[in-house]
C-alpha positions in Angstrom: 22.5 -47.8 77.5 19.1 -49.8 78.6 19.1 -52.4 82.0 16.8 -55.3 82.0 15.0 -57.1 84.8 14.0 -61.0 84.7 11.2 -61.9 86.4 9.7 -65.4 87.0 6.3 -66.2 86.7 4.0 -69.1 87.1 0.7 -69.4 85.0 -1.9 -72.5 84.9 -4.6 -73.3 82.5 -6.7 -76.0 82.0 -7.0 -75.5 78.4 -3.1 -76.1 77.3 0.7 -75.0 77.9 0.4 -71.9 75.1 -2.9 -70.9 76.5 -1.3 -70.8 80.3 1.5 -69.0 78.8 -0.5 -66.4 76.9 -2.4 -66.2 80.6 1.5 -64.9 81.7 2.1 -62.6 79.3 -1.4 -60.8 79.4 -1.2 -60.5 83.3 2.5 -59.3 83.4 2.1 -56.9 80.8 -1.0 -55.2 83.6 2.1 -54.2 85.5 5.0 -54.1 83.2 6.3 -52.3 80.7 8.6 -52.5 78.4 8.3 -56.3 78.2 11.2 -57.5 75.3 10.7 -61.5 75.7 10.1 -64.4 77.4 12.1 -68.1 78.0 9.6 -71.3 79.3 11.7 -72.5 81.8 9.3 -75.8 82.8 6.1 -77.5 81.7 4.6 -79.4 84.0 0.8 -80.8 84.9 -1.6 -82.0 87.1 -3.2 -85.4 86.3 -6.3 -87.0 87.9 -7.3 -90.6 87.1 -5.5 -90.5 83.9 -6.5 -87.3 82.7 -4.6 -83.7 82.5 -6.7 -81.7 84.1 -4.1 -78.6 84.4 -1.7 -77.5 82.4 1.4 -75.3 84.4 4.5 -73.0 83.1 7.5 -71.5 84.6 8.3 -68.8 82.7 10.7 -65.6 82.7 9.8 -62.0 81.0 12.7 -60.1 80.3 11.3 -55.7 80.4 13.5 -52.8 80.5 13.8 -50.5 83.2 13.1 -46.8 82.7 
């Protein structure tokens, strides 16, 4: 029998939503192991005079405890 942990985390990128996301993933899986999925839970970003100039995700990682 395996337990699972969900943990939220918040990623930014100036580039796009899947390169912010990718950001996520790359930094969580520094520090965690076992990583089995992730769920976007919110897109958002920051506009200036018309403009995107950032691109932010709320995401959750699902890993495995050992």
């Amino acid at each position: 029998m395996s337990v699972a942990r969900v943990t939220k985390l918040t990623a930014s990128s100036s580039k796009g939503f899947q390169d912010a996301v990718d950001a996520a993933v790359k930094r969580a899986a520094k520090t965690l192991r076992g990583i089995t999925g992730i769920e976007v839970i919110k897109q958002k970003a920051k506009v200036s005079k018309g403009k995107i100039e950032e691109y932010r995700v709320t995401l959750e990682v699902t890993f495995i405890l050992e």
